[in-house]
KEVEXZA-401740 format. One record per residue (C-alpha): residue number from 1; residue in three letters; x, y, z. Coordinates in pm, 1 decimal. Layout:
# residues N
   n res        x        y        z
 NUM ALA        X        Y        Z
...
END
This chain:
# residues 220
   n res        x        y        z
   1 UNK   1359.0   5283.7  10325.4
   2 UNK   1354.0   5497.6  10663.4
   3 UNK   1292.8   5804.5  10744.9
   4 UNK   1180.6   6077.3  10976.4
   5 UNK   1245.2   6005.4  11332.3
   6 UNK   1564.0   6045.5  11553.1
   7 UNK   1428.2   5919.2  11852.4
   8 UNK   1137.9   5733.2  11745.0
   9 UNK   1123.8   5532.6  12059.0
  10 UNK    998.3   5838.8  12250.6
  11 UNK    824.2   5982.3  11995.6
  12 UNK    592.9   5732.5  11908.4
  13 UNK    550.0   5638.5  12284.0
  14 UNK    437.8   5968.1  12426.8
  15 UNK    110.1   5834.2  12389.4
  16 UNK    125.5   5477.8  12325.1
  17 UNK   -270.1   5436.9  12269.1
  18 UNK   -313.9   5690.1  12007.5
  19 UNK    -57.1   5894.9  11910.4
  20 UNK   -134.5   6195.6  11695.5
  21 UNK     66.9   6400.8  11452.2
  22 UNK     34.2   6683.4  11196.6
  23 UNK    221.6   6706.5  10898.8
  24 UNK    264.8   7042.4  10708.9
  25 UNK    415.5   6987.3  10380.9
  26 UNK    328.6   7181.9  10100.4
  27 UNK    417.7   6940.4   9840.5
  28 UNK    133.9   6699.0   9814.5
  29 UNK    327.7   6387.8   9742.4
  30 UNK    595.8   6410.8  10049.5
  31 UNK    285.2   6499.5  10277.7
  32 UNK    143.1   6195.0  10157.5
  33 UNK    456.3   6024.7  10178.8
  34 UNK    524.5   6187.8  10525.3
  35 UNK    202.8   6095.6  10671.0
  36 UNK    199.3   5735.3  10551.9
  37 UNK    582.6   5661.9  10741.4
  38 UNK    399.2   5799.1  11040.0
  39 UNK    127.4   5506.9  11003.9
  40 UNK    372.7   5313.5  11004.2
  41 UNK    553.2   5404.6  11294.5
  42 UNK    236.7   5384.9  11510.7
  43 UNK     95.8   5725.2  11468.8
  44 UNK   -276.5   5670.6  11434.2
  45 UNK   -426.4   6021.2  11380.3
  46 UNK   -267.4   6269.5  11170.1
  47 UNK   -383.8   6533.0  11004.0
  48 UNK   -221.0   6765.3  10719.0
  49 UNK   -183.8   7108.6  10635.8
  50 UNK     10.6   7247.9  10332.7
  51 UNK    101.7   7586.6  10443.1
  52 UNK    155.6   7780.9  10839.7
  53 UNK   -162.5   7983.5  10737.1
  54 UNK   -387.4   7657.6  10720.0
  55 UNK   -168.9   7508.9  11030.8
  56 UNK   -169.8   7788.2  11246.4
  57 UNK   -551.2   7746.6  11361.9
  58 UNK   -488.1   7394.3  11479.5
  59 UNK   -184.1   7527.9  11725.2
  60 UNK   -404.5   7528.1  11998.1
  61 UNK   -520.9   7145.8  11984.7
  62 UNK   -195.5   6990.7  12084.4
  63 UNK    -53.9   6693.7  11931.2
  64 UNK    230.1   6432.3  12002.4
  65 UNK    423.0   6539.2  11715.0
  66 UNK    431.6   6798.2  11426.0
  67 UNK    667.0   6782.2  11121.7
  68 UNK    708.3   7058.6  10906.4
  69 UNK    870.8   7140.1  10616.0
  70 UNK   1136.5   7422.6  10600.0
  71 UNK   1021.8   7578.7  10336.2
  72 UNK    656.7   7648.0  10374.3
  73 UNK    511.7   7873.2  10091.3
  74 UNK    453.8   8133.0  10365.0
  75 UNK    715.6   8113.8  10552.8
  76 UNK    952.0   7896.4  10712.9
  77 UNK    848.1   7581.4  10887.6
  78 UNK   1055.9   7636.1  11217.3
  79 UNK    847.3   7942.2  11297.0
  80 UNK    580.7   7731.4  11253.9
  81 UNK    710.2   7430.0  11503.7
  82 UNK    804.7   7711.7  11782.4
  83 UNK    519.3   7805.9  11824.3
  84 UNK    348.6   7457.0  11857.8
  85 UNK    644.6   7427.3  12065.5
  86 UNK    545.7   7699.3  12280.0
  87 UNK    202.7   7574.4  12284.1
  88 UNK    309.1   7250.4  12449.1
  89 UNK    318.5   6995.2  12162.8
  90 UNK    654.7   6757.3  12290.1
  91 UNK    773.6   6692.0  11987.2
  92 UNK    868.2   6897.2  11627.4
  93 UNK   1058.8   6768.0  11311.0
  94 UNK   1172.5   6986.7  11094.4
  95 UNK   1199.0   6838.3  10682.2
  96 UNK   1409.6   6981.5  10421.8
  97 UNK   1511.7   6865.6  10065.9
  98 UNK   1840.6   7092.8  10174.3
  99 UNK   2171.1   6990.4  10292.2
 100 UNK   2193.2   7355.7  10514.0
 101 UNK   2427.1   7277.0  10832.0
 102 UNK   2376.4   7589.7  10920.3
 103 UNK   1983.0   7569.8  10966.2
 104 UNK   2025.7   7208.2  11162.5
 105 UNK   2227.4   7368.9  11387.6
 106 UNK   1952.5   7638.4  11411.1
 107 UNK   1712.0   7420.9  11455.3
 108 UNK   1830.0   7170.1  11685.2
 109 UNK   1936.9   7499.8  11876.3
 110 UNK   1617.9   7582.3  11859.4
 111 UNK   1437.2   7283.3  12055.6
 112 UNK   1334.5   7073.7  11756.1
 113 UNK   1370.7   6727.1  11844.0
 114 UNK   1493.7   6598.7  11462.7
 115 UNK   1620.7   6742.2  11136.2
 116 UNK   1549.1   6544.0  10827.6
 117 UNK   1752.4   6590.9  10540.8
 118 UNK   1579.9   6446.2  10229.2
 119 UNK   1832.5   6538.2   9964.1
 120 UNK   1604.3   6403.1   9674.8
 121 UNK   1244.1   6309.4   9661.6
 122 UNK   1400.9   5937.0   9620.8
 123 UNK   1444.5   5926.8   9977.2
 124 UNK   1079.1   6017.5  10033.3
 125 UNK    992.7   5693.9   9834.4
 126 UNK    960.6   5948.1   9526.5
 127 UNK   1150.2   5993.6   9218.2
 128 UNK   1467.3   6146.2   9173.8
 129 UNK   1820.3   6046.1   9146.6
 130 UNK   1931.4   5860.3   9491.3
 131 UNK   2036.6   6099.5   9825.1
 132 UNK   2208.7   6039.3  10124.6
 133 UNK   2022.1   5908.3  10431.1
 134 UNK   1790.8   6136.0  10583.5
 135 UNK   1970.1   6230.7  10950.3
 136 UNK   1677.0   6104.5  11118.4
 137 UNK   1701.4   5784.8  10973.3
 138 UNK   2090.8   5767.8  11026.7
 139 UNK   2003.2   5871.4  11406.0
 140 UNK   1712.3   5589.1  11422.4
 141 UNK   2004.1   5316.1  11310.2
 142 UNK   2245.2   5438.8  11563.1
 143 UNK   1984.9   5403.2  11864.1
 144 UNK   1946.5   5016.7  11790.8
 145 UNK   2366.6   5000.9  11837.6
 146 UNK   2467.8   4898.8  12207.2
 147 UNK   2648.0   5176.0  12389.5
 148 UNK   3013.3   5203.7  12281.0
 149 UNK   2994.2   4984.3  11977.6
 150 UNK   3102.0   5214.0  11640.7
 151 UNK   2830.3   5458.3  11515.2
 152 UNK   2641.0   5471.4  11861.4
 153 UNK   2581.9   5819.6  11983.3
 154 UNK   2858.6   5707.9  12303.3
 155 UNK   3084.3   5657.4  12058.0
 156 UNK   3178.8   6020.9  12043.6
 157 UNK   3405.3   5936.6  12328.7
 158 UNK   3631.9   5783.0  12078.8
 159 UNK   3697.9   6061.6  11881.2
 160 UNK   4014.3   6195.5  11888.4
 161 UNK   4073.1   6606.5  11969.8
 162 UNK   4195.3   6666.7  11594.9
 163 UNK   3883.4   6476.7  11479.6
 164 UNK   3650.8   6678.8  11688.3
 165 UNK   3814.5   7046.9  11509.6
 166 UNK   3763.9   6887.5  11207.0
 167 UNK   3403.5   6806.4  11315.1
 168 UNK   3350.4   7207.1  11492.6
 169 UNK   3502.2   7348.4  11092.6
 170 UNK   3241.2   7108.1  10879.2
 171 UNK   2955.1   7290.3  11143.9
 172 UNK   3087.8   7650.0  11073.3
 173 UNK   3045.0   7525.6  10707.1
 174 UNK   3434.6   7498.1  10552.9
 175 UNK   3542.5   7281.8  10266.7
 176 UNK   3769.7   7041.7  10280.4
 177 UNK   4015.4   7238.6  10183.8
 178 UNK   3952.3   7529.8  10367.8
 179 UNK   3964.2   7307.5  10664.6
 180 UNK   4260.1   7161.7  10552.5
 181 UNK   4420.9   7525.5  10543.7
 182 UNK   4277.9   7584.1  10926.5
 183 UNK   4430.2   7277.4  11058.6
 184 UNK   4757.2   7272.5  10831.9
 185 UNK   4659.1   6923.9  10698.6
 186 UNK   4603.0   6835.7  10309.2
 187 UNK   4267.4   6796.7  10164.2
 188 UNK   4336.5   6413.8  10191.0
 189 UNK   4370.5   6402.6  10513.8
 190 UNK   4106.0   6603.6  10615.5
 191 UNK   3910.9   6376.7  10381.8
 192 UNK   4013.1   6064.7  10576.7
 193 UNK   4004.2   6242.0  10942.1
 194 UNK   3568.7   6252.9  10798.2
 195 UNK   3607.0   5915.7  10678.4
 196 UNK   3648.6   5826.5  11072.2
 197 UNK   3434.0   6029.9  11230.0
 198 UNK   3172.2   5877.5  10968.8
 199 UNK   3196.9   5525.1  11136.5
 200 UNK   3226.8   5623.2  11434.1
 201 UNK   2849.9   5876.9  11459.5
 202 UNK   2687.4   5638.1  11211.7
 203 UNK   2684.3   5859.5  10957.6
 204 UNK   2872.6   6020.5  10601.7
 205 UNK   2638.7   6292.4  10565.2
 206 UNK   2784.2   6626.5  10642.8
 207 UNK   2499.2   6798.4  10765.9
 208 UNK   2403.7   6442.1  10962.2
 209 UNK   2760.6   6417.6  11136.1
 210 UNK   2662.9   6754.0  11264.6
 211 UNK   2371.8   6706.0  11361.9
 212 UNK   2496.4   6446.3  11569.8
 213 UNK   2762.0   6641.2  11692.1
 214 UNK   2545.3   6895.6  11880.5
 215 UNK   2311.9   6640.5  11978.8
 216 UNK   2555.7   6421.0  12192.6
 217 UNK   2774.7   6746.2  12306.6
 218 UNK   3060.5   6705.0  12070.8
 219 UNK   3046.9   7069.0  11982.0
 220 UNK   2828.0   7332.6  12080.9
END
């Protein structure tokens, strides 16, 4: 299973001898979770926090990277990773069991440097029925493609202009059908037109394709 980066190359080599994280989650089994994927990846000192409140006094000892969840039981996470933003730590992830295009678009707006869309717990290694890819993880798969080959970020180049409205409509958060209605094309259609685009970013997630989407310029 992967998860949580969607450039993990940079990430993890900001500081190649020690790179350090914090990870507020409130949920003690995805911090765990979280903080153990960061081992992995190279991050070798990372402490946790389960709410802003018991975060915010460690703002002012920057770190490599923060991830925070969304939904923080006193507020919401992104608050949280602008101002560690603003307080010069490189690099913020925002995590969220919630497939919300409109707060990845808010958040990638925003500066943070990855969205990760859990779906279940099952993609945190936890149970629960099984969930899409995370988009970090879809993002992490596309980086290892060569430039131009289907699903790489360059690939965006190959989509066509009726495949890019299609792609602006999913980010202002229509249906199928609604889109369908926008474009005069049937549900079908509009069905397969995402069935494209899905091969060619690397990704069927909805909230992933746009994420990708605003990352590589595609829409704005």
């Amino acid at each position: 299973m992967s998860v949580l980066l969607e450039q993990p190359s940079s990430l993890v080599a900001y500081r190649p001898n020690k790179p350090t994280a914090m990870v507020v989650v409130a949920d003690p089994r995805v911090r765990s979770t979280v903080t153990r994927h960061l081992w992995a990846l190279g991050v070798r000192d990372v402490i946790e926090a389960s709410s802003i409140a018991e975060a915010r006094p460690r703002v002012g000892n920057p770190r490599d990277i923060c991830v925070a969840d969304v939904h923080l039981p006193d507020g919401s996470g992104l608050t949280l990773l602008s101002e560690t933003r603003a307080a010069g730590w490189p690099n913020g992830l925002a995590l969220s069991a919630a497939d919300d295009i409109g707060a990845v678009r808010n958040a990638l707006a925003g500066g943070v440097k990855g969205y990760v869309v859990t779906g279940t717990r099952t993609n945190l290694g936890l149970p629960g029925r099984p969930g899409a890819a995370p988009i970090g993880a879809n993002a992490a798969r596309m980086q290892r493609r060569p430039p131009g080959a289907p699903g790489h970020p360059g690939g965006y180049r190959e989509l066509s202009g009726r495949e890019v409205e299609v792609l602006r409509l999913v980010a202002e958060g229509q249906s199928n059908k609604a889109i369908g209605v926008s474009m005069g094309l049937s549900a079908l259609t509009v069905k397969s037109h995402l069935a494209r685009i899905a091969r060619k970013l690397g990704t069927g997630d909805r909230a992933g394709m746009v994420a990708v989407a605003l990352r590589t310029g595609i829409i704005h």
